[in-house]
N, C-alpha and C positions, 0 to 999 in steps of 0.2 A: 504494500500500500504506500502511496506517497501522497503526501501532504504537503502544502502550501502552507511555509512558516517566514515571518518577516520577522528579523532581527533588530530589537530595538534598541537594546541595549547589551553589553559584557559583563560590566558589573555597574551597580547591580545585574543579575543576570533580566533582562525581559523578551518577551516573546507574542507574537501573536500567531495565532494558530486560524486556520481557515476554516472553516465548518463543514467543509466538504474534500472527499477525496478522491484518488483515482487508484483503478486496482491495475497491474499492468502484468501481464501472465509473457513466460518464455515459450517460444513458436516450435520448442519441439519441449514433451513431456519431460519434467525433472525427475533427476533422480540423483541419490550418491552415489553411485558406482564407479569406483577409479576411473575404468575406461571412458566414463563420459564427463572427465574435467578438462580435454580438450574442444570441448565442443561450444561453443561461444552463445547457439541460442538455446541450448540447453540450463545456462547458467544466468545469464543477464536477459534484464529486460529494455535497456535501451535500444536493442534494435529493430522492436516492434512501433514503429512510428511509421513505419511503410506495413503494406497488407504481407499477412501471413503466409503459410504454406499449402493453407484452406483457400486461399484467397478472400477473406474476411477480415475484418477491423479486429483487433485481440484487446483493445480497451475498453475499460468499461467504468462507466461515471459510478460515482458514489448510492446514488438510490438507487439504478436497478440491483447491483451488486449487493445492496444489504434484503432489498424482496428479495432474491436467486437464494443467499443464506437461508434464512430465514423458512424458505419453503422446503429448504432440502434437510433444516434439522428442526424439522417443527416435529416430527416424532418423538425426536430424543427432550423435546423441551426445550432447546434450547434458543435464545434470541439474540439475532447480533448486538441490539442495543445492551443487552445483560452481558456482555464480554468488555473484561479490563483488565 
C-alpha cells in the first residue's frame, strides 16, 4: 500500500497523512523462493505504471480495494476498517 505523506516538519517530528491510498500489486505472482529474487516484476511494484501481462491496469484506488477485502473475508469476520 502507498500512501500520500507530506512532510512538515523533522523535529518536532510532523506529518500529514492522506486519507486515501493506492494498492499496487507485482505483474507476475510473488513469492520467496530463491530462484525468483532475480526477477524484477516478481519483487517490485514500480513497474506497473504501464498495463500488465493480462493486458489490464494492476492498480487499484483505495475504496474499491477495501469492498474487494472486505467481501473476500466477511466469512472469517473480519473488516479492513478493524485492521491496525
Amino acid at each position: 500500500m502507498r500512501y500520500v505523506v507530506v512532510l512538515k516538519s523533522l523535529f518536532p517530528l510532523q506529518l500529514y497523512v492522506c486519507n486515501e491510498f493506492y494498492i499496487r500489486f507485482t505483474n507476475k505472482v510473488f513469492t520467496m523462493a530463491e530462484t525468483t529474487f532475480h526477477e524484477y516484476d516478481s519483487h517490485f511494484t514500480v513497474n506497473n505504471y504501464a498495463k500488465g501481462e493480462s493486458g489490464d491496469w494492476i492498480n487499484m484506488r483505495c475504496w474499491p480495494f477495501v469492498e474487494e477485502f472486505d467481501k473476500e473475508y466477511e466469512a472469517r469476520g473480519i473488516k479492513f476498517d478493524q485492521i491496525n
